[in-house]
Phi, psi and omega in degrees: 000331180280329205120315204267144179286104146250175163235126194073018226056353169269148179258121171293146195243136175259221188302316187283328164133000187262149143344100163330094180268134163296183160231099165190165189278135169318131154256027192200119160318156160318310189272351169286326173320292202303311174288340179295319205277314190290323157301317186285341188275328166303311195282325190295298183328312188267350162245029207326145151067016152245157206280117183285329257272163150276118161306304206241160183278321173263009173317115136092066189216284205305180186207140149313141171273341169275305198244025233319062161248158213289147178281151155243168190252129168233165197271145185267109176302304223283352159304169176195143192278142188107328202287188180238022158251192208259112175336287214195171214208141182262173203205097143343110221220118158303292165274042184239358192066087156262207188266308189089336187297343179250134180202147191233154175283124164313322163317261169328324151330286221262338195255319176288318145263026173285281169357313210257293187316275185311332187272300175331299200288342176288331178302302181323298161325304195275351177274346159242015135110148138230132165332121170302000148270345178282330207310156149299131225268326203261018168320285189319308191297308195292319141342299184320275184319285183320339168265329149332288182321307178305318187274347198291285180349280169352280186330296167005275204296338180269350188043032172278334176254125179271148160344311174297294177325318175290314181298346192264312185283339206251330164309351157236022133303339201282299188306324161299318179308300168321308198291000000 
């Protein structure tokens, strides 16, 4: 998140006693590291010796959208690996005092927003700028595809396109995009 290669939480150090830098771009200051590192080390603190980490990701973050109490992710008993349903789902919970009425499949959810996470942080990136020595050499193309991806959606929305057309088209922009 820093910049620096750790292990276990500690930044490694080389021969010399400086920080090991990874190679990849930060997404974070030092002191944004630091405050980050100093909450989770508080929260371990008021639970010891309980597991904190989040199963599901917007568990108890996200809110209903009707009675706005925290939603949780729950497991789809009814899965199975190969079916087309869904691992798990977030669900406004009655006993938890919701509504009950809202519940969205998790898969999706969570791929919208890593997507949403990732987009930001890339805004972020560009608005402060990186050295053209540092820049990635594949910079243009990849520009390039994403505004394909952008205009296909557009079309979409615009109905210069139908929905099928899109789906056909547009997974294998996604995959040039990736690579």
């Amino acid at each position: 998140m820093v910049g620096y290669r750790t292990y276990h939480g500690e930044i490694l150090t080389g021969d010399d006693g400086e920080p090991v830098k990874g190679e990849w771009e930060p997404i974070n200051t030092m002191a944004e590291w630091e405050a980050v590192c100093a909450a989770v080390a508080e929260r371990k603190q008021q639970r010891p010796g309980q597991m904190l980490a989040r199963k599901y990701l917007l568990s108890g973050i996200a809110r209903c959208g009707l009675c706005k109490t925290k939603i949780r992710g729950q497991v789809n008993q009814r899965w199975k690996p190969g079916s087309k349903a869904s691992k798990f789902s977030y669900q406004c919970s009655v006993v938890n005092g919701g509504c009950g009425k809202v519940g969205r499949v998790g898969d999706p959810v969570d791929k919208l927003i890593a997507e949403l996470v990732l987009e930001e942080q890339r805004d972020k990136t560009a608005t402060q700028g990186v050295p053209a020595e540092q820049q990635w050499p594949g910079e243009a193309e990849l520009d390039a595809v994403q505004a394909d991806i952008g205009q296909l959606l557009e079309a979409e929305k615009s109905k210069q396109i139908t929905v099928s057309t899109l789906l056909q088209l547009l997974p294998a922009k996604e995959k040039e995009r990736d690579e």
